[in-house]
C-alpha positions in Angstrom: -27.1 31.1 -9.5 -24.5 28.9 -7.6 -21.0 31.6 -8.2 -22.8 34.5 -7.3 -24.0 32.6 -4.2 -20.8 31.8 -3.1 -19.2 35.5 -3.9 -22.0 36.6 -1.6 -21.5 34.5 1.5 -17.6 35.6 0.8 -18.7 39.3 0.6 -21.2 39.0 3.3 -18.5 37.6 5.8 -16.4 40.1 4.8 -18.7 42.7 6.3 -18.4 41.3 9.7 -15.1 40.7 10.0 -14.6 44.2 9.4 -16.6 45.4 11.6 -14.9 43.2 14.2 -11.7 44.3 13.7 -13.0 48.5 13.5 -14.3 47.8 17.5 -10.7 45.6 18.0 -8.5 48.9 17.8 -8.6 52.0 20.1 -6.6 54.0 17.6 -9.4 56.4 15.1 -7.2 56.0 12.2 -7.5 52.1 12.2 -11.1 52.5 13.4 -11.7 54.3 10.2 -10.0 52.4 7.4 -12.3 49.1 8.9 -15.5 50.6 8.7 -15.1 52.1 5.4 -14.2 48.7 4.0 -17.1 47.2 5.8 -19.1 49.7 4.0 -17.2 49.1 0.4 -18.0 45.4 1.1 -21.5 45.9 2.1 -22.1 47.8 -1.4 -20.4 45.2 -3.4 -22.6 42.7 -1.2 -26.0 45.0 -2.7 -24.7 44.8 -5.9 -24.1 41.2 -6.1 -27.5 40.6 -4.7 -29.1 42.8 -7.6 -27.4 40.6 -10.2 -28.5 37.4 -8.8 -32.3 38.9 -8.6 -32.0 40.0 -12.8 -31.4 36.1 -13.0 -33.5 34.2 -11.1 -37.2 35.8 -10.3 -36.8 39.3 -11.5 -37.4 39.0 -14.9 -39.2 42.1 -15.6 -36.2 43.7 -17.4 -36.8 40.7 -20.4 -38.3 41.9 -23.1 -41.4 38.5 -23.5 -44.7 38.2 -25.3 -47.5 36.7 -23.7 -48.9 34.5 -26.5 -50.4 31.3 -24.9 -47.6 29.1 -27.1 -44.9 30.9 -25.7 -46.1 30.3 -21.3 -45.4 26.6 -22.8 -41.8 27.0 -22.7 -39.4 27.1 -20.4 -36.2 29.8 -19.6 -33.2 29.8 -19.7 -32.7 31.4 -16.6 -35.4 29.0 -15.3 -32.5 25.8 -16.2 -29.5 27.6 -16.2 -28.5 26.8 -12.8 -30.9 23.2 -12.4 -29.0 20.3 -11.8 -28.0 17.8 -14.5 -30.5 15.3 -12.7 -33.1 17.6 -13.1 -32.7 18.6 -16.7 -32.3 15.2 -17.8 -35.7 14.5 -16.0 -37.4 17.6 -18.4 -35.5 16.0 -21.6 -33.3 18.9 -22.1 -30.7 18.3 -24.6 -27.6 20.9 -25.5 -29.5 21.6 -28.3 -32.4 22.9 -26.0 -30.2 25.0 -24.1 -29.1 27.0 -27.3 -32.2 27.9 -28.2 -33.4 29.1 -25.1 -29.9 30.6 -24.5 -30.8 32.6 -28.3 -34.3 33.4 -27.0 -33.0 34.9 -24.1 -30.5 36.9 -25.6 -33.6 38.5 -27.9 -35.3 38.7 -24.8 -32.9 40.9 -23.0 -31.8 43.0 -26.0 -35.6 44.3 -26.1 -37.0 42.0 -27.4 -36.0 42.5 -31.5 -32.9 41.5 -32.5 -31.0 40.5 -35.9 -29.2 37.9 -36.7 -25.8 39.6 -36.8 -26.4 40.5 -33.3 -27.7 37.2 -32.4 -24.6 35.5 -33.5 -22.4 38.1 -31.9 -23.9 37.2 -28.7 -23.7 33.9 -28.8 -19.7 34.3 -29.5 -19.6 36.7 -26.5 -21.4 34.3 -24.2 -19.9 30.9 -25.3 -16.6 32.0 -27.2 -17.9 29.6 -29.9 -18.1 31.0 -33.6 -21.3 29.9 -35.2 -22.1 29.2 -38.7 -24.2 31.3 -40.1 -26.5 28.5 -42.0 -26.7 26.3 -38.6 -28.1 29.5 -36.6 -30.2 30.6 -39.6 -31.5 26.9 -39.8 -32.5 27.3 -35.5 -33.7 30.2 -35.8 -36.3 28.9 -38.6 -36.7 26.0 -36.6 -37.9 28.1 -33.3 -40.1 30.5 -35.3 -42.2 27.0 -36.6 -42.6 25.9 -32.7 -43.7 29.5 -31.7 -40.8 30.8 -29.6 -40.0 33.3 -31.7 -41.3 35.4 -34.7 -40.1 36.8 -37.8 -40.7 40.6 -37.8 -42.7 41.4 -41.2 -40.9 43.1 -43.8 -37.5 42.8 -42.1 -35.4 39.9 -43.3 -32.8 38.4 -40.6 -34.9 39.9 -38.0 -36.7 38.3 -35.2 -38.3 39.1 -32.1 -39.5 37.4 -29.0 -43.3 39.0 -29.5 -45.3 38.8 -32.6 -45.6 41.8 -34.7 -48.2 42.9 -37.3 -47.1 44.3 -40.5 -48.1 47.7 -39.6 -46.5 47.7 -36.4 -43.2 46.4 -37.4 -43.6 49.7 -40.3 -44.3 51.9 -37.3 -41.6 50.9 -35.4 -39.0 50.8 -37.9 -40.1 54.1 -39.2 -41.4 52.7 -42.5 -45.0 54.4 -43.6 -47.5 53.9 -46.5 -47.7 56.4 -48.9 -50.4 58.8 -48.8 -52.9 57.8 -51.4 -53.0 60.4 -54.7 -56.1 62.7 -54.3 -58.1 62.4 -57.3 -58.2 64.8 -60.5 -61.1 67.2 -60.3 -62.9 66.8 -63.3 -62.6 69.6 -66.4 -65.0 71.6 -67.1 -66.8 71.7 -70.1 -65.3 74.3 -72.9 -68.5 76.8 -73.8 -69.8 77.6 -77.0 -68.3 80.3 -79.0 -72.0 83.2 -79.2 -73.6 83.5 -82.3 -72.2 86.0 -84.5 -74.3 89.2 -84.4 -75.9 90.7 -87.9 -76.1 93.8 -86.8 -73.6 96.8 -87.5 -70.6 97.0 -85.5 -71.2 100.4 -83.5 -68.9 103.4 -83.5 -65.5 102.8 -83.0 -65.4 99.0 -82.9 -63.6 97.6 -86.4 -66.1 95.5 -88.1 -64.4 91.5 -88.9 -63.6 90.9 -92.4 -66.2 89.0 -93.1 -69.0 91.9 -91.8 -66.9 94.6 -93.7 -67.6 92.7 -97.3 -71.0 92.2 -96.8 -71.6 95.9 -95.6 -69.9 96.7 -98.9 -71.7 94.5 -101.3 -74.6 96.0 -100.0 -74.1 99.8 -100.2 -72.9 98.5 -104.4 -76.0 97.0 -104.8 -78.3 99.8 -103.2 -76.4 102.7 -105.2 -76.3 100.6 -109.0 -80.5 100.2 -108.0 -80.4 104.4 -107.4 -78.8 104.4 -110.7 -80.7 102.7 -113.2 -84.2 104.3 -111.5 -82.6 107.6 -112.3 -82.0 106.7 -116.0 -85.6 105.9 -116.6 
């Protein structure tokens, strides 16, 4: 990364000549104030040097699948910084560069990203405003070759490792509904008993149907009584 380089020697130098100057003067005061920029500068040097390792080999912070398609590709941080010689040697055009420049941006956003936020990015990156067809169209385009995937189920979504249905569900807090538990099965309705032909007993009220039978007996015993008495 050829800026950072060059703020780093700046920086770097910096150190030293405070440190020179901090053994230049007797006086403590002056002493002070040099070594404590020294120190401010050495910082800023640290920090400079973490940046340049995020891009150039430490990539660990980029969010990558490891399908076999996808090792075929290269970076972008791999050509931002190459030489024009170079990357007119590997055949990369401007229209390369964006789509490793999007797959990037995916990359170091987690991994998932939507297109919103793709487009977004792009604008804060290259202060370029992109139609919305043109990226949809790329996007489509790098999803056929295998440097990105369309996350199931989630339209305008993509991701730089390939998802299974279930897992993009899972992630996105989307589950299957349980399964209905089947009806027990009814039981069969029982038979109504026989109805007895016996007398009710004491203190149970005999059915209609019981009470006019015991009756049309009882009639026909006491008119047989009868008509033996008369003869």
């Amino acid at each position: 990364m050829g800026k950072i380089d060059h703020h780093l020697a700046f920086v770097k130098e910096q150190v030293q000549v405070q440190e020179k100057l901090a053994k230049k003067y007797d006086e403590e005061y002056r002493q002070n104030m040099h070594l404590k920029a020294a120190r401010n500068f050495a910082d800023l040097a640290r920090f400079l040097e973490e940046i340049q390792n995020k891009g150039t080999a430490h990539t660990g912070y980029l969010n990558r699948g490891n399908a076999p398609q996808k090792r075929l590709f290269l970076t972008f941080e791999e050509i931002e910084e190459a030489p024009e010689e170079l990357l007119k040697e590997l055949n990369i055009s401007e229209t390369d560069k964006q789509d490793l420049l999007i797959e990037y941006i995916i990359a170091e956003q987690g991994g998932i990203l939507s297109l919103d936020k793709i487009m977004f990015e792009l604008y804060s990156r290259t202060k370029e405003v992109s139609k919305r067809a043109a990226i949809t169209n790329r996007l489509y385009r790098m999803s056929g070759r295998g440097m990105i995937y369309n996350v199931p189920g989630k339209k305008g979504v993509y991701s730089t490792y390939e998802l299974s249905e279930q897992e993009a569900k899972k992630m996105f807090g989307q589950f299957d509904e349980a399964p209905e538990e089947p009806a027990l099965p009814t039981a069969p309705t029982a038979a109504p008993p026989p109805r007895s032909t016996t007398s009710a007993p004491s203190g149970v009220t005999p059915s209609p149907t019981e009470g006019r039978d015991r009756l049309k007996t009882k009639l026909m015993s006491g008119t047989s009584t009868s008509h033996a008495n008369r003869t």
